[in-house]
LUMMISE-287636 format. One record per residue: x, y, z of N, C-alpha, C, O in turn. Coordinates in steps of 0.05 Angstrom, whole numbers, plus 5000, padded with zeros to 4 digits. Example, Ala and Ser with C-alpha at 12.3 -4.5 7.8 and 13.67 -1.06 7.14 Angstrom:
2
[pt [5264,4886,5156],[5246,4910,5156],[5264,4934,5156],[5285,4934,5169]];
[pt [5257,4955,5142],[5273,4979,5143],[5258,5001,5157],[5268,5023,5161]];
***
This chain:
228
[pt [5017,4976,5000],[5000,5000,5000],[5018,5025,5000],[5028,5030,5022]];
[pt [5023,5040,4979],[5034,5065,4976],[5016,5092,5004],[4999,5092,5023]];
[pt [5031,5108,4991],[5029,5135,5010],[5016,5155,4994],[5025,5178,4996]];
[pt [4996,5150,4979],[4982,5177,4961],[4958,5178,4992],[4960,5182,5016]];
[pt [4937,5172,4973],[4913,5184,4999],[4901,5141,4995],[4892,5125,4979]];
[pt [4913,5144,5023],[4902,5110,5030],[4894,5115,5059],[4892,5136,5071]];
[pt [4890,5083,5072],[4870,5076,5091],[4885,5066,5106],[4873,5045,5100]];
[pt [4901,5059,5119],[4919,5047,5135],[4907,5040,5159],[4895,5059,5170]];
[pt [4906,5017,5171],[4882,5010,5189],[4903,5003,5221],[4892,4990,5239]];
[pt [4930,5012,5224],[4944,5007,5238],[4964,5025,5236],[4977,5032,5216]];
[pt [4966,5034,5268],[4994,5053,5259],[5018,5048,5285],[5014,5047,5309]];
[pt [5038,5044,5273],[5066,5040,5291],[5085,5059,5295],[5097,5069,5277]];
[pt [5089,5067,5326],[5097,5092,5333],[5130,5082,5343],[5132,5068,5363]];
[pt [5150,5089,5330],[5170,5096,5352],[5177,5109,5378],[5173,5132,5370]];
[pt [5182,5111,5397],[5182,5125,5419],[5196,5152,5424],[5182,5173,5425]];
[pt [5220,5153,5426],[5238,5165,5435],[5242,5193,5398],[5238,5186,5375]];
[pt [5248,5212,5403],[5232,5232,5381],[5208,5232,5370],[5207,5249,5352]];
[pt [5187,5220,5374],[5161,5212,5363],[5133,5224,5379],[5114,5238,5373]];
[pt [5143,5209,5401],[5119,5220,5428],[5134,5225,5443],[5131,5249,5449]];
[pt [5153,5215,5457],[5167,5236,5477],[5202,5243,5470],[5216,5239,5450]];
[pt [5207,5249,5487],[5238,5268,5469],[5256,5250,5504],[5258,5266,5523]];
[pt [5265,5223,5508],[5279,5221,5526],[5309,5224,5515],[5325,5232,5532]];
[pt [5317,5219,5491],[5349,5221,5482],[5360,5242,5499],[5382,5235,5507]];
[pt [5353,5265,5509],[5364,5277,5520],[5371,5252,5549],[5392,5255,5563]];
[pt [5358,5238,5553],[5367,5232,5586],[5388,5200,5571],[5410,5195,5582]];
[pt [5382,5190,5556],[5407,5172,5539],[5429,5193,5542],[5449,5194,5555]];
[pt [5421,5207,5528],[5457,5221,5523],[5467,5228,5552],[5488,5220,5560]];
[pt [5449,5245,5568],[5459,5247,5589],[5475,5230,5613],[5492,5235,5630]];
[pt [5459,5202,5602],[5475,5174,5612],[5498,5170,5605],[5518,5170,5620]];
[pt [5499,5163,5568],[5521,5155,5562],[5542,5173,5567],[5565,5166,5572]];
[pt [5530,5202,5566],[5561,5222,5566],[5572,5222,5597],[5595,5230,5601]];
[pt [5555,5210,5622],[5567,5205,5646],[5579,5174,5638],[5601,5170,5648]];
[pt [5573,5158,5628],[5585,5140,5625],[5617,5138,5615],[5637,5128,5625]];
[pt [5613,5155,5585],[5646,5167,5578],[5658,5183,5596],[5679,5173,5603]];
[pt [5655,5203,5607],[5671,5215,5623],[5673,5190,5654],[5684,5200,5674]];
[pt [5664,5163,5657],[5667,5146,5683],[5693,5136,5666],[5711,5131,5681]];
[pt [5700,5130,5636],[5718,5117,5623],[5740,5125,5615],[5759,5111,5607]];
[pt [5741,5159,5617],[5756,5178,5612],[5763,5188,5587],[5785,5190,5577]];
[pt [5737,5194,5576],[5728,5209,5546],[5703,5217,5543],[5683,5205,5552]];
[pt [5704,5240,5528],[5688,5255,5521],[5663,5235,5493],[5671,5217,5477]];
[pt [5633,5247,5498],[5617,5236,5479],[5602,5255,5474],[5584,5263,5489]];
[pt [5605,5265,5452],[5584,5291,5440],[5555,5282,5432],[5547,5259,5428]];
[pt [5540,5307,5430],[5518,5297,5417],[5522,5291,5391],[5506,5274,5382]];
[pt [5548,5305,5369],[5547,5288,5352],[5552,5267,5349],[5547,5255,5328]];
[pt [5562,5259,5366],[5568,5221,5366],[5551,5203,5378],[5550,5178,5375]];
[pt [5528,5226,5400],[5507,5213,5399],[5487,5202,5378],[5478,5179,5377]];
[pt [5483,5217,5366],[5462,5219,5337],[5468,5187,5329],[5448,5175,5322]];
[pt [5488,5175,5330],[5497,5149,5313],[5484,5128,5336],[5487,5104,5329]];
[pt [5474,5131,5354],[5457,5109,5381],[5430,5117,5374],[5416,5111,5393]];
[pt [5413,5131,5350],[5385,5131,5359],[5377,5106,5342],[5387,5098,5321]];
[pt [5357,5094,5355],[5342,5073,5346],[5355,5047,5344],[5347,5028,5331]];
[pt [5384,5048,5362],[5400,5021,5358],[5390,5013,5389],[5379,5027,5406]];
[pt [5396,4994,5388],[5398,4963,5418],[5420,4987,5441],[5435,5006,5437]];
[pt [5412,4974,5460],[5422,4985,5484],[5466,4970,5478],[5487,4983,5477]];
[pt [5462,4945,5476],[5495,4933,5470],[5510,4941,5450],[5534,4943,5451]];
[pt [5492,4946,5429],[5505,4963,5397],[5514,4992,5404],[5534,5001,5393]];
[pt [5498,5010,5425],[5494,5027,5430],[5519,5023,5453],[5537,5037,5443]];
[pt [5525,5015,5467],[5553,5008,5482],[5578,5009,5461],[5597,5024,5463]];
[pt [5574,4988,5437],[5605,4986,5427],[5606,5017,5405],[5627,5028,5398]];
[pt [5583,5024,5399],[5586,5052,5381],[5603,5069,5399],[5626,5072,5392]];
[pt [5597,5080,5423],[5611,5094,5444],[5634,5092,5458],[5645,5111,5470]];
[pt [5644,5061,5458],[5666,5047,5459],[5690,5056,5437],[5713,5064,5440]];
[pt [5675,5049,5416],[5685,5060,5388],[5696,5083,5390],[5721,5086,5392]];
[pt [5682,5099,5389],[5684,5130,5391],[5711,5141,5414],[5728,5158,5408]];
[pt [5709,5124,5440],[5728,5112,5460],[5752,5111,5460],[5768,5117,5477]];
[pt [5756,5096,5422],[5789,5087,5416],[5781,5067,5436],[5801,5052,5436]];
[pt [5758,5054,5458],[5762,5029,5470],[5755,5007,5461],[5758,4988,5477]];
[pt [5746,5001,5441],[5746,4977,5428],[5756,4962,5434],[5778,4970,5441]];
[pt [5752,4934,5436],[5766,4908,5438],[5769,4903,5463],[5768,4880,5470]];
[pt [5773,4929,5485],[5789,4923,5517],[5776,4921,5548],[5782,4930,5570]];
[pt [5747,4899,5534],[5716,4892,5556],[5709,4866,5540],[5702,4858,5518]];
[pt [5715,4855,5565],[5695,4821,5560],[5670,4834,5558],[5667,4859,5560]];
[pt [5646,4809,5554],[5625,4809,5552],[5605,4816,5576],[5585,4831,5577]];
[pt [5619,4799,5595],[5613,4815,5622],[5612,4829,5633],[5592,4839,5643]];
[pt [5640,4838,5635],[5644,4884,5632],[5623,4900,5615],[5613,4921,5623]];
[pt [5618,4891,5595],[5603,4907,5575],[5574,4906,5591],[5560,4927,5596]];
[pt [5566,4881,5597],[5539,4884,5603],[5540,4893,5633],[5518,4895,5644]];
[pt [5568,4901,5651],[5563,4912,5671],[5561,4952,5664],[5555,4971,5678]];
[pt [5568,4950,5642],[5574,4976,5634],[5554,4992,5616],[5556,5015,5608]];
[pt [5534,4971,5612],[5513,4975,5599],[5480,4985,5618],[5462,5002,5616]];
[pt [5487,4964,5634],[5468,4964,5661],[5476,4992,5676],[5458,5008,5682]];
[pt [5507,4998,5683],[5507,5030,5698],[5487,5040,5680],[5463,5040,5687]];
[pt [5495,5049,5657],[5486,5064,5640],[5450,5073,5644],[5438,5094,5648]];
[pt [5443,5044,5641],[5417,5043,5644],[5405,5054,5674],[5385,5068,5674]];
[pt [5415,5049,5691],[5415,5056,5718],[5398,5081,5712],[5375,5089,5711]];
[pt [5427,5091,5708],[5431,5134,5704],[5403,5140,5688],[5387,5156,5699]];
[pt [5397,5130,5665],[5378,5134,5647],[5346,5131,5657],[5329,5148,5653]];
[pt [5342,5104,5673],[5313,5104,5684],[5316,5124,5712],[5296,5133,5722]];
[pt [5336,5128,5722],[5332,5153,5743],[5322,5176,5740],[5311,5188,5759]];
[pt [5323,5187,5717],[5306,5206,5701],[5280,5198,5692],[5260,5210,5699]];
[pt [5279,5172,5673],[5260,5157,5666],[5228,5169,5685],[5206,5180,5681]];
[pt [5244,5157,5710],[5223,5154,5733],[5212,5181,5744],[5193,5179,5760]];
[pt [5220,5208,5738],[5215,5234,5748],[5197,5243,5722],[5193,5267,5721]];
[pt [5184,5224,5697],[5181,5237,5676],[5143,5236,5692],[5135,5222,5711]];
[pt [5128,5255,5674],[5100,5255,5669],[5089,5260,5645],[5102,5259,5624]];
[pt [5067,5264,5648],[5055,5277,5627],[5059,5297,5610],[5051,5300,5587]];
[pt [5075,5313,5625],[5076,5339,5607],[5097,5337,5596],[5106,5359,5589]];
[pt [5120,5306,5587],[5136,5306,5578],[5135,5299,5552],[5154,5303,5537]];
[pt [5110,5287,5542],[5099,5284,5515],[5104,5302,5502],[5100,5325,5511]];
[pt [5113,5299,5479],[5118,5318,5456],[5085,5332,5443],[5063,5323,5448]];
[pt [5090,5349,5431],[5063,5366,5432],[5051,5350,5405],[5061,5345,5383]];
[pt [5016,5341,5423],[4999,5319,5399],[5003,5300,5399],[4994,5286,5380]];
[pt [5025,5282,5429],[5022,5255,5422],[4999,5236,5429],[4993,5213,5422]];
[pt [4987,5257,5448],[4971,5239,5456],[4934,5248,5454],[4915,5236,5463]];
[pt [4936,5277,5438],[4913,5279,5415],[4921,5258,5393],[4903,5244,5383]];
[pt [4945,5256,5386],[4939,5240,5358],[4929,5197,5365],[4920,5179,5350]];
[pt [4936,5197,5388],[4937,5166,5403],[4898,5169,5396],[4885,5156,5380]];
[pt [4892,5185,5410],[4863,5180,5421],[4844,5185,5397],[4822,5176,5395]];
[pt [4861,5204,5374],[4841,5215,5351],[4847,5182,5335],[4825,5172,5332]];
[pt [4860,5171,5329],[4867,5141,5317],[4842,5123,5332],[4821,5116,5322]];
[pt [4852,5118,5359],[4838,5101,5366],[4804,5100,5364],[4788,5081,5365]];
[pt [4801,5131,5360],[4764,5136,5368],[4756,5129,5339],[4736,5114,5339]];
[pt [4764,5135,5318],[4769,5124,5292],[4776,5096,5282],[4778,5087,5260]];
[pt [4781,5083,5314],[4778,5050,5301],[4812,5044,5292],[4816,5021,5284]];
[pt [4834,5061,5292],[4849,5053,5280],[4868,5040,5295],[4872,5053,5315]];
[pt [4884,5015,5293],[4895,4998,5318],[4929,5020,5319],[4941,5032,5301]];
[pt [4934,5015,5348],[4960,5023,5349],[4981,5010,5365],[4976,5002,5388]];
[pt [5001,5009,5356],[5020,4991,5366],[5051,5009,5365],[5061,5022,5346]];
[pt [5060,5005,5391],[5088,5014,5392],[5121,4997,5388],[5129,4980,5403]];
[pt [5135,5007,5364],[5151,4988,5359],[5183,5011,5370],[5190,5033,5360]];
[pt [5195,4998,5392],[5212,5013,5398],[5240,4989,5409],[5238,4967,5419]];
[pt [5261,5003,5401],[5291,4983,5405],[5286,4987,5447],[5289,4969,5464]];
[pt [5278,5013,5453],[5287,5015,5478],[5273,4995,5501],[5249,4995,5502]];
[pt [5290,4974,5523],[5276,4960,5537],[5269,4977,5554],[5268,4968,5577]];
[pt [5263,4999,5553],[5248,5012,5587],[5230,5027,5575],[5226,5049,5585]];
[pt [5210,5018,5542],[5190,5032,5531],[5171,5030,5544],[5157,5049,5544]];
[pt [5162,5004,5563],[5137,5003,5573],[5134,5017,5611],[5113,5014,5624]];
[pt [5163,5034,5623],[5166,5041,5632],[5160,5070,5630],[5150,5081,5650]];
[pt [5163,5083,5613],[5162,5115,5592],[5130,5109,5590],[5117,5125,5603]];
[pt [5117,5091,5578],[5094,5091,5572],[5078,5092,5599],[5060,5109,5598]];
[pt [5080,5081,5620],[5068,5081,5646],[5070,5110,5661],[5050,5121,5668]];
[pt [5090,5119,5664],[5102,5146,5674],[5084,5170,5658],[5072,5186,5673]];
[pt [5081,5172,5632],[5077,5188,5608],[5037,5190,5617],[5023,5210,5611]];
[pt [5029,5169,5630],[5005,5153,5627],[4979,5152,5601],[4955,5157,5599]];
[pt [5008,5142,5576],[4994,5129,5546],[5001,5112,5540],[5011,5110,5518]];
[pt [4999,5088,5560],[5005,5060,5557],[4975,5054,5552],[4974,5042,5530]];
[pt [4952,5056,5562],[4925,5050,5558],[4917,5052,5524],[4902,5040,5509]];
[pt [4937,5077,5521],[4926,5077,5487],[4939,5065,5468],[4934,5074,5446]];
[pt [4956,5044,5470],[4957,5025,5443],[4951,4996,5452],[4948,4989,5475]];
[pt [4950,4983,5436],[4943,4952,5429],[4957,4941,5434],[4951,4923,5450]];
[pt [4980,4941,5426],[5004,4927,5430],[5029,4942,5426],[5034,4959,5409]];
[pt [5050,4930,5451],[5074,4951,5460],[5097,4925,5446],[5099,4905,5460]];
[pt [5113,4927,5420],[5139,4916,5419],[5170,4938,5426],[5180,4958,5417]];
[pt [5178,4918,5446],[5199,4934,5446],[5224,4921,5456],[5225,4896,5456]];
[pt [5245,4934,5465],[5275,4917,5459],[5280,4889,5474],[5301,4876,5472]];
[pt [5259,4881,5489],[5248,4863,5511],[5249,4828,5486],[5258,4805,5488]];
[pt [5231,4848,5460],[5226,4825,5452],[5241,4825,5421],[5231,4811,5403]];
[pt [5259,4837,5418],[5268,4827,5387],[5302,4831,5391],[5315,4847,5405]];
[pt [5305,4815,5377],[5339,4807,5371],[5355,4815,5352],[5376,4802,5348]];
[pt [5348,4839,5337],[5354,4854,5320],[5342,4874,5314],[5318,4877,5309]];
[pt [5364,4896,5313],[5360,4919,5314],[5345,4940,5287],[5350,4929,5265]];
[pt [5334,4958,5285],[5334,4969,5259],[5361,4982,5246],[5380,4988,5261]];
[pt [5362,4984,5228],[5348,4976,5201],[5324,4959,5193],[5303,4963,5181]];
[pt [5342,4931,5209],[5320,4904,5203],[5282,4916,5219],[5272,4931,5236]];
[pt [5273,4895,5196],[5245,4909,5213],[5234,4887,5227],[5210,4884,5227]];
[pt [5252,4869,5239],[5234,4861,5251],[5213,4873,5281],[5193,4863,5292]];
[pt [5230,4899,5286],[5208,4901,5316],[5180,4913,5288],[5161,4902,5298]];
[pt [5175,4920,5276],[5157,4935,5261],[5138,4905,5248],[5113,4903,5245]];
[pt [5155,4889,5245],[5134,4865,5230],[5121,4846,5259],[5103,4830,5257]];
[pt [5130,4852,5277],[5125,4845,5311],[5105,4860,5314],[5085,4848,5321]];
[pt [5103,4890,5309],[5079,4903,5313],[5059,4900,5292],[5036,4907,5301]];
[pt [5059,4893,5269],[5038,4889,5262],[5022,4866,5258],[5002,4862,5245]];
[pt [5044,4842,5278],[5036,4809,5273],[5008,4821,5302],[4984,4819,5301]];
[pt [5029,4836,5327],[5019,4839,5348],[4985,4855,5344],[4968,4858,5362]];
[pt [4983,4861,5324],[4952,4884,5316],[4937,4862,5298],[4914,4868,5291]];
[pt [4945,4842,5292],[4933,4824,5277],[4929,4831,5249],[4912,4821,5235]];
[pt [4946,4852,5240],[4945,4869,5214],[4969,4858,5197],[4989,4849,5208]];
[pt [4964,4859,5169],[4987,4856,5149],[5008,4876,5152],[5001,4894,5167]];
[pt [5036,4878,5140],[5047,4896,5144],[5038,4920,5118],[5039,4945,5118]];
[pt [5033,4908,5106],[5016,4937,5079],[4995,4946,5094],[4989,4965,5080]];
[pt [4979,4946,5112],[4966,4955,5128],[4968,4972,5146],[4949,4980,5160]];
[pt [4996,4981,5148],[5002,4988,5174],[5019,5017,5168],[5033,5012,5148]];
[pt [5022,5039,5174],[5042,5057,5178],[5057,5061,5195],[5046,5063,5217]];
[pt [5083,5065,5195],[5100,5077,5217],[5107,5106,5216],[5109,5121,5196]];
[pt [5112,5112,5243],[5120,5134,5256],[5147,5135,5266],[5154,5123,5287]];
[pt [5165,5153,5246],[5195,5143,5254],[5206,5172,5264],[5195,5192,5253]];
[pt [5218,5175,5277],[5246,5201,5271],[5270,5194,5263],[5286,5212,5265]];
[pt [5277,5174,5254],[5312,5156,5245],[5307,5154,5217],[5286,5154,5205]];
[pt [5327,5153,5210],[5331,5139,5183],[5334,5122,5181],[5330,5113,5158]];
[pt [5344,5097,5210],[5343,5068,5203],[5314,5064,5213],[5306,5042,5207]];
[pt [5295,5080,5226],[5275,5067,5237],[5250,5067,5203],[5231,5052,5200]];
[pt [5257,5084,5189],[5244,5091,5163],[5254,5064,5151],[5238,5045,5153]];
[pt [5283,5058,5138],[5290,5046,5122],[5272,5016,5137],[5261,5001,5121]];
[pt [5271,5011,5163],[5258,4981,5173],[5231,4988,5164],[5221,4968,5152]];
[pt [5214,5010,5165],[5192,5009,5158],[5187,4998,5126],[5172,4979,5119]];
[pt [5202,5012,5112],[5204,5010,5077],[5211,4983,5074],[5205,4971,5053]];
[pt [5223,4970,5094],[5236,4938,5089],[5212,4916,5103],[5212,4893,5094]];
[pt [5195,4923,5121],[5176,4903,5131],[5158,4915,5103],[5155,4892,5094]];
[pt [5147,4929,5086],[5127,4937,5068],[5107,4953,5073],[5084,4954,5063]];
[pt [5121,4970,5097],[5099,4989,5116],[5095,5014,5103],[5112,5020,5086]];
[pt [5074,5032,5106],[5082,5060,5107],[5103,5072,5124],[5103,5066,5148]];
[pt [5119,5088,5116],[5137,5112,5130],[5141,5134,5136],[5160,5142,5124]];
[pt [5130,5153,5153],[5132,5176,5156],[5142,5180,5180],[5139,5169,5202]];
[pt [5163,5207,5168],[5180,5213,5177],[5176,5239,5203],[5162,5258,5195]];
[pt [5185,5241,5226],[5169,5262,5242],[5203,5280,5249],[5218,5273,5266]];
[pt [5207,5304,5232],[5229,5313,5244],[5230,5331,5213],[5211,5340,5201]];
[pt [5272,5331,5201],[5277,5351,5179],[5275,5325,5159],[5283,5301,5159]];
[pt [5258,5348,5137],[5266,5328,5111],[5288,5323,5093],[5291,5313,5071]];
[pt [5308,5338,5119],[5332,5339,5101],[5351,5320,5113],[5370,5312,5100]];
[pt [5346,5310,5140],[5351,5288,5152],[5329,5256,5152],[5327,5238,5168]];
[pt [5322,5260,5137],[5298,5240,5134],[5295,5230,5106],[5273,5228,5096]];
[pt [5313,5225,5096],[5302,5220,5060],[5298,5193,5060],[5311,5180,5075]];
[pt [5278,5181,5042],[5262,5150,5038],[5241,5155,5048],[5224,5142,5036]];
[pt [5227,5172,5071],[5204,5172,5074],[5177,5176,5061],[5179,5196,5047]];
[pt [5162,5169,5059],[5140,5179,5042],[5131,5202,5046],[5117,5214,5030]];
[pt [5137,5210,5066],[5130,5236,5075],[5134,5244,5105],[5127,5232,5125]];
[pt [5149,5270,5101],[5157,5280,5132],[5141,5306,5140],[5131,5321,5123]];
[pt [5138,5311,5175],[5121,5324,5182],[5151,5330,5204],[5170,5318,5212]];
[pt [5138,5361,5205],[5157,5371,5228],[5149,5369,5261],[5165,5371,5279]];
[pt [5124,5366,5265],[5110,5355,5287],[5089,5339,5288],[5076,5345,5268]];
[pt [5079,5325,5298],[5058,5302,5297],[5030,5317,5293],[5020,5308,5272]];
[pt [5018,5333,5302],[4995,5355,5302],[4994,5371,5270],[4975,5385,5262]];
[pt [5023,5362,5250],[5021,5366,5231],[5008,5350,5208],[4999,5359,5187]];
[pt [5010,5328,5216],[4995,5294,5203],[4979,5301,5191],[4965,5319,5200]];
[pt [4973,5291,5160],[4953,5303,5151],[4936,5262,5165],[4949,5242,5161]];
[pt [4916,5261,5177],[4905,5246,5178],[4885,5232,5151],[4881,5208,5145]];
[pt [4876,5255,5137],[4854,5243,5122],[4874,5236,5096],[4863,5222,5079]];
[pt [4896,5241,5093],[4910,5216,5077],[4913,5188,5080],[4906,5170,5064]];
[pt [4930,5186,5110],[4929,5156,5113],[4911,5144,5131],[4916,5121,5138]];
[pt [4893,5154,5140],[4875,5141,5153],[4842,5153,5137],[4821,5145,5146]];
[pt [4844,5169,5117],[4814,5180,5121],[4792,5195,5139],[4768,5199,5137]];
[pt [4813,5201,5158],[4800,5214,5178],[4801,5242,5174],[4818,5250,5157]];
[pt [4785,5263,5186],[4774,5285,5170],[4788,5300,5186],[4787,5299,5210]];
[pt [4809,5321,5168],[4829,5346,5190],[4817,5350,5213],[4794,5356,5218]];
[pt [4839,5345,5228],[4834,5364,5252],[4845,5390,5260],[4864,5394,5245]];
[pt [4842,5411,5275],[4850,5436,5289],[4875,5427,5291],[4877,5405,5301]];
[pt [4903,5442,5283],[4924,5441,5293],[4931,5453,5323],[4924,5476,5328]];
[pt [4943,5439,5338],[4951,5447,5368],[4976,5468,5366],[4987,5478,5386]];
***
């Protein structure tokens, strides 16, 4: 199912740039994590950890490190877990008003419209963000780093979410801010739209600079709404 004016009866949201903006508290982890190792980690070297696995997301920063190669497997996953520590300590102080603006008009305008929603995210503490945020009630089904073994590009968390909605994947649209989270959408046979710059977003079918910008009655047929 292309991206002109279609019906998409399922929609798959990424988390982290999408509905809420936590990268800031990732980076804030990892960059305490490099300076515990004795190096610096920018946000531009952050940018290369969005939408990867929490362990991939270890050796990219390692990388960056010049430390490569110098952590068993055990180190890594003790160095992965600090990390995580630092990250749900913030996690846990988040609410409501940390939603990005319209994520959760656009959750409830889908759902009242019948349309299923499912969250496909690499991060294992999505269903933690979702509870805190309190818009775990509004999707169908939550995949996230809990349950898949490969990261995007690959789509499999995206073909997880739409096995999990009982929907085909031509049925379904995603909601990305990455370029690998797009390219997994285009690779399970999903829709892709892109929520961020279209100049950092190319393959999408179409990018929106904020979610409240969606044209709805394209891919769902649902009739404009009031922009927030």
């Amino acid at each position: 199912m292309g991206c002109g004016t279609v019906r998409y009866r399922g929609a798959v949201f990424d988390l982290d740039g999408v509905l809420v903006d936590t990268s800031k508290f990732h980076y804030l982890a990892w960059k305490e994590l490099a300076e515990k190792l004795g190096f610096e980690f920018t946000p531009g070297q952050n940018e290369r950890l969005k939408g990867v696995s929490r362990m991939e997301s270890l050796d990219l920063l390692l990388r960056a490190g010049g430390l490569q190669g110098r952590f068993s497997q055990r180190e890594k996953e003790r160095l992965a877990a600090w990390k995580n520590r630092r990250y749900v300590e913030r996690v846990r102080r988040m609410d409501a008003s940390d939603l990005l603006d319209g994520a959760e008009d656009l959750l409830r305008t889908l759902r009242g419209a019948g349309v299923k929603t499912a969250l496909g995210s690499a991060s294992k503490n999505a269903p933690l963000v979702l509870r805190v945020t309190g818009i775990l009630p509004l999707f169908d089904a939550v995949v996230d780093g809990n349950r898949i073994t490969r990261a995007k590009p690959d789509p499999q968390v995206f073909l997880l979410g739409a096995a999990a909605l009982g929907l085909a994947p031509e049925d379904c649209v995603v909601f990305e801010d990455s370029r690998a989270g797009l390219q997994a959408a285009k690779s399970a046979g999903m829709g892709a739209v892109g929520i961020g710059s279209p100049r950092t977003l190319g393959g999408a079918d179409a990018v929106y600079p904020r979610l409240p910008e969606i044209e709805l009655d394209r891919f769902f047929g649902i009739e404009p709404r009031k922009h927030r």
